[in-house]
C-alpha positions in Angstrom: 2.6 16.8 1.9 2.5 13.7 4.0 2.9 13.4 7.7 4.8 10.8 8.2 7.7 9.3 5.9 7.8 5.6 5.8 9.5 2.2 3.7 8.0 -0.6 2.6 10.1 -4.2 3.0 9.3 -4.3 -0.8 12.1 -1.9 -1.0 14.6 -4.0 0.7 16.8 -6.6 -0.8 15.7 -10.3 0.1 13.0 -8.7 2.2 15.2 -8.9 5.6 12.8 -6.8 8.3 15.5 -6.2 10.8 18.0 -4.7 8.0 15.1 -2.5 7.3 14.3 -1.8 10.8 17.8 -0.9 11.6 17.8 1.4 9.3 14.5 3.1 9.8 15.7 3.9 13.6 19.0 4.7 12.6 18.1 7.6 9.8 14.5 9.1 11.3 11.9 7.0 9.6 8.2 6.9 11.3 6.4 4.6 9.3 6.6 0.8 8.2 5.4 -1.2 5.6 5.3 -4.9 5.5 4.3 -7.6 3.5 2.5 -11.0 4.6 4.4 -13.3 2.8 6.7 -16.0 4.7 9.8 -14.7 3.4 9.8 -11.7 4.9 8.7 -12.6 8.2 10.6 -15.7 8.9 13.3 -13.0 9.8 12.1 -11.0 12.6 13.4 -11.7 15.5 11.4 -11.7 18.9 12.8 -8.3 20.5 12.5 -6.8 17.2 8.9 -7.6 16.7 7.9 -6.6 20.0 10.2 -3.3 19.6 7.8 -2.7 16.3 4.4 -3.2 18.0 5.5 -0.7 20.4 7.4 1.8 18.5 5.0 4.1 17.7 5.6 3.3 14.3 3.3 3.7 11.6 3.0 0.5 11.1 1.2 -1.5 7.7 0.9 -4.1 6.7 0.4 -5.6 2.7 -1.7 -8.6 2.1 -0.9 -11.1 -0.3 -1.8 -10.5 -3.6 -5.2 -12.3 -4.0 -8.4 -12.4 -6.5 -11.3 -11.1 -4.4 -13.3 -11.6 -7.2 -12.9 -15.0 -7.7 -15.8 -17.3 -6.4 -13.6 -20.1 -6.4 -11.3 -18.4 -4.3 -13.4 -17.2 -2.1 -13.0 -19.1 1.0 -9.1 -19.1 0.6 -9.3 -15.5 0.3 -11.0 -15.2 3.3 -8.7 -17.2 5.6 -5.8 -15.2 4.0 -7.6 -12.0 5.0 -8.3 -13.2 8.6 -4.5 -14.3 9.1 -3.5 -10.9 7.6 -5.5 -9.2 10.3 -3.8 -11.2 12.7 -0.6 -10.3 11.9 -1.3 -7.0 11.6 -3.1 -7.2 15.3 0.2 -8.8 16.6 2.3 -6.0 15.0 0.3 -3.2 16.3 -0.7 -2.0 12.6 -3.7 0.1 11.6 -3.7 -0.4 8.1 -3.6 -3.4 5.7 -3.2 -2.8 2.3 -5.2 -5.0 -0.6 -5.1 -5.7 -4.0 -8.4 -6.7 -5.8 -6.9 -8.6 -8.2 -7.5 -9.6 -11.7 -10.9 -10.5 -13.1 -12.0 -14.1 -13.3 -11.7 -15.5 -16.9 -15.8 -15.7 -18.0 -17.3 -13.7 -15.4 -18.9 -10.6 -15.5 -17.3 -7.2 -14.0 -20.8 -6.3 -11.8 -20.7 -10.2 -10.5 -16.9 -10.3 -9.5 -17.0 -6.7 -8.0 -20.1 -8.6 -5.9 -17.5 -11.3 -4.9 -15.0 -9.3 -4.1 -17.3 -6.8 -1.8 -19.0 -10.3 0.0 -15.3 -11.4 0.8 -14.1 -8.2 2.5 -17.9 -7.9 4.2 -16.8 -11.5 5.6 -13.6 -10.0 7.4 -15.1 -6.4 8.5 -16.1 -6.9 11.6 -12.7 -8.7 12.1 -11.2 -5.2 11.3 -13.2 -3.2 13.0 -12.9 -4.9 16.4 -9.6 -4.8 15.7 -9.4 -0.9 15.0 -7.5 -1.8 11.6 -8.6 0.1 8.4 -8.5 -1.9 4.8 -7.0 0.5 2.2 -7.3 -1.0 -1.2 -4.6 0.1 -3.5 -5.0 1.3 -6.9 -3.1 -1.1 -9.7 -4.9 -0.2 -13.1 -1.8 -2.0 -15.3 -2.4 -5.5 -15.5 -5.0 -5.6 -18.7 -7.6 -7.3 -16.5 -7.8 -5.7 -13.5 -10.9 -6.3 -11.3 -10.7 -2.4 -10.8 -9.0 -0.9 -14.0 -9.9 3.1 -13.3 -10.4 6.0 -10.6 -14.1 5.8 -10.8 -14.6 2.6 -10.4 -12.3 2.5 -7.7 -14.1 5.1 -6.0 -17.4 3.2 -6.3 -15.8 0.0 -4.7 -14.8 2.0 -1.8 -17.9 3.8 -1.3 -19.8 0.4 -0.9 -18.4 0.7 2.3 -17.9 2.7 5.6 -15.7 4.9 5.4 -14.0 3.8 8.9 -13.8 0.7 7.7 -12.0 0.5 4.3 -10.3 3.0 2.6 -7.7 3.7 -0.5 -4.0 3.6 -0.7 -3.2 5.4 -3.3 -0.1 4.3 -5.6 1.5 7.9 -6.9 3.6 5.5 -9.4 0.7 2.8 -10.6 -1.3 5.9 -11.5 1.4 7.8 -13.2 1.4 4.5 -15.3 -2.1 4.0 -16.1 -3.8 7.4 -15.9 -3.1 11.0 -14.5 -2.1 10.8 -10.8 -2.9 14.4 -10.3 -6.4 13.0 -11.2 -6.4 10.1 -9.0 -5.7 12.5 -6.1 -8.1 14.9 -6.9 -11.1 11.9 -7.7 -10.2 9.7 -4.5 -8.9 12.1 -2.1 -11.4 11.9 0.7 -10.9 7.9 1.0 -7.1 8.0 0.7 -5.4 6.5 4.1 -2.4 5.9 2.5 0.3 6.3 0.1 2.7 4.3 -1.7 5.6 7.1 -3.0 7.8 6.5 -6.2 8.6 7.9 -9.4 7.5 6.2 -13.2 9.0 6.9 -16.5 6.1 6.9 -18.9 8.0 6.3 -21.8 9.4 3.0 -21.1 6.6 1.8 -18.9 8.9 1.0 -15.6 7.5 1.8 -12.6 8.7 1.8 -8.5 11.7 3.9 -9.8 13.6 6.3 -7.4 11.8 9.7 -6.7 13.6 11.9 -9.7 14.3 9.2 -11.8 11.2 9.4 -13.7 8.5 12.0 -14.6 6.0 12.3 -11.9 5.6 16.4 -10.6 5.5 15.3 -7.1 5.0 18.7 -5.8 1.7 19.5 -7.8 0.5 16.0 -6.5 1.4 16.5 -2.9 0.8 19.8 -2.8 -1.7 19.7 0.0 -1.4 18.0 3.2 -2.6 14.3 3.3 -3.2 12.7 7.1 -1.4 9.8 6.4 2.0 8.2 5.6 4.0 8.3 2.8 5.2 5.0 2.1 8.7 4.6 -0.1 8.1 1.8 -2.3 11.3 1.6 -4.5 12.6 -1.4 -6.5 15.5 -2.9 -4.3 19.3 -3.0 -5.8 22.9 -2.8 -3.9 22.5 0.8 -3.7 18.8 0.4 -1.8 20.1 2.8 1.1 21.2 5.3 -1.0 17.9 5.7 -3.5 15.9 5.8 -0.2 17.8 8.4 1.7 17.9 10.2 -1.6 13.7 9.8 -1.8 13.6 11.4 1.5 16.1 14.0 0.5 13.9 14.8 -2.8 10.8 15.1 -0.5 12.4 17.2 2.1 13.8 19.7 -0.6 10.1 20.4 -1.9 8.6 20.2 1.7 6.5 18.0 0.6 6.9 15.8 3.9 6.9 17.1 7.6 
């Protein structure tokens, strides 16, 4: 069960905040996801961003998909991490949510997972004084992930303190790449966050509407997570519909609050 039921812009089509917004006041939402790209917040208007910072909203925000463990990266990375917490500061969000990335062609797994851990220790304090929480998310299903597996997830995570960085954990990227029963029960005591939809194994698609694949939600959510449940859904014409449907799906199994 999660406490709070929330969507990510990823969800909606052309990644138009105050559509999304809109429709989070208008059918009981409590959480917000959105991403730092240009694209999707070009859009927001002033009294909508100042009606988000002071909501009460769970509000998150998803960094741009970087390679932390890229040496030549690394001072790009940085500044995209510091204007990430920025926006997130501005927008009254506690949690930003980070990809590792891929692995540098010729470069050792132990080095790059150094890199990686020197660029977040660069931004920490940042966070901290900002009372915003880094939750890296599990991805496992690129071939040469920087972090391919639980365990090693895990170990990343635990390289720092826990008030500072935690996990958001995909329910669908783990369906894809592992067991996500596992993942929950292996990461649980780091998991800040989750990212909620359904994966049909057999074809290998992923961000599907809850039902539509073959993920046993309720075994996976079966006890209560402190955190919010964020939908994360392909968008299509029918985006409403497949989300109010999600929320329907999780309400049936009272697997939400």
């Amino acid at each position: 069960m999660v406490i709070k039921l929330g969507i990510s812009i990823f969800s909606v089509p052309n990644q138009d905040v105050n559509v999304l917004l809109d429709f989070i006041i208008d059918n009981g939402f409590e959480a917000l996801e959105l991403w730092d790209e240009d694209s999707s917040h070009n859009t927001v208007n002033s009294e909508k961003q100042e009606y988000i910072k002071n909501s009460g909203l769970s509000v998150s925000i998803h960094a741009p998909l970087l390679n932390l463990g890229s040496t030549s990266e690394f001072e790009k990375n940085i500044h995209a991490l510091k204007k990430t917490i920025q926006k997130a500061y501005n927008y009254n969000a506690k949690r930003i949510v980070l990809h590792t990335g891929v692995r540098p062609p010729r470069t050792g797994s132990s080095s790059a997972l150094d890199t990686a851990q020197n660029t977040i220790e660069k931004v920490i304090n940042r966070v901290e004084e900002r009372g915003i929480l880094l939750c890296i998310e599990n991805v496992g299903y690129l071939g040469n992930d920087l972090i391919s597996d639980f365990a090693e997830l895990m170990n990343f995570v635990a390289r720092f303190p826990n008030d500072n960085v935690g996990i958001a954990f995909d329910v669908s990227h783990a369906a894809l790449t592992s067991d996500a029963q596992l993942g929950i029960k292996l990461l649980r005591e780091r998991i800040r966050l989750i990212h909620l939809s359904d994966t049909d194994n057999i074809n290998q698609i992923h961000h599907l509407p809850m039902g539509e694949g073959n993920i046993d939600f309720s075994s996976i959510l079966e006890n209560t997570f402190n955190c919010a449940g964020i939908l994360e859904i392909t968008p299509n014409e029918n985006w409403k519909r497949n989300i109010l449907d999600c929320m329907e799906f999780l309400q049936e199994r009272k697997l939400v609050k």
